[in-house]
C-alpha positions, 0 to 999 in steps of 0.5 A: 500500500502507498503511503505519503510520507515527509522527511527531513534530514540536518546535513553537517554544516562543514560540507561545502554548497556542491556537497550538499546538493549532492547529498540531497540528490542522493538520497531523491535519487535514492527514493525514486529508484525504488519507485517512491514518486517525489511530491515535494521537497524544500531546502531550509537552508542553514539553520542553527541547533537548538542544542550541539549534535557531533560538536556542531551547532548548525546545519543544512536542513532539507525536506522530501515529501514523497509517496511509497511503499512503507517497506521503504522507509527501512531501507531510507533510515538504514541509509541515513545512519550510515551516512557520516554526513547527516547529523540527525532524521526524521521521517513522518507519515502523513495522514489525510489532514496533513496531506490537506494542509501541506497542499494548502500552505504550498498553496497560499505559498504559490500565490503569494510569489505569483501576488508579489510585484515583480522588482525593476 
């Protein structure tokens, strides 16, 4: 059965920028190749801790909504923890309510951007 899920994933803050995009991309290309459908993904960008993890107080933060198979979600989180450059994981399954306001706050977001007035 296919469910949706979220994920967000702190990448060390020691990585440089093509690092990063290329840890990010691993991991989409990792859910896509075992035939999880990308519905969204965001990159937070560089955020502070709220307490240190690995002696760092900062890092790239990025979330990937996507749709699989829940066998999936193992394999996902095996691979997080053998990945040295993730300081933490979460992944969450979304139920219909917050498939609802996920839709919705992008959106409001959307049309916010198409709203605002271009700059000369």
């Amino acid at each position: 059965m296919v469910n949706q899920y979220e994920t967000v994933f702190i990448v060390t803050p020691v990585l440089s920028e093509d690092q990063m995009k290329e840890t990010v991309k691993k991991y989409v290309d990792f859910l896509t190749n075992r035939g999880a459908e990308i519905v969204y993904t965001n990159n937070w960008g560089m955020r502070k801790l709220a307490y240190p993890i690995k002696k760092k107080s900062s890092g790239f933060y990025y979330l990937i909504e996507f749709k699989a198979e829940g066998s999936l979600i193992a394999d996902l989180e095996i691979a997080y923890k053998r990945d040295e450059r993730l300081l933490r994981f979460l992944t969450v399954s979304l139920d219909k309510h917050a498939i609802a306001y996920n839709e919705k706050k992008r959106a409001a977001k959307q049309n916010a951007v198409e709203a605002a007035p271009a700059e000369a």
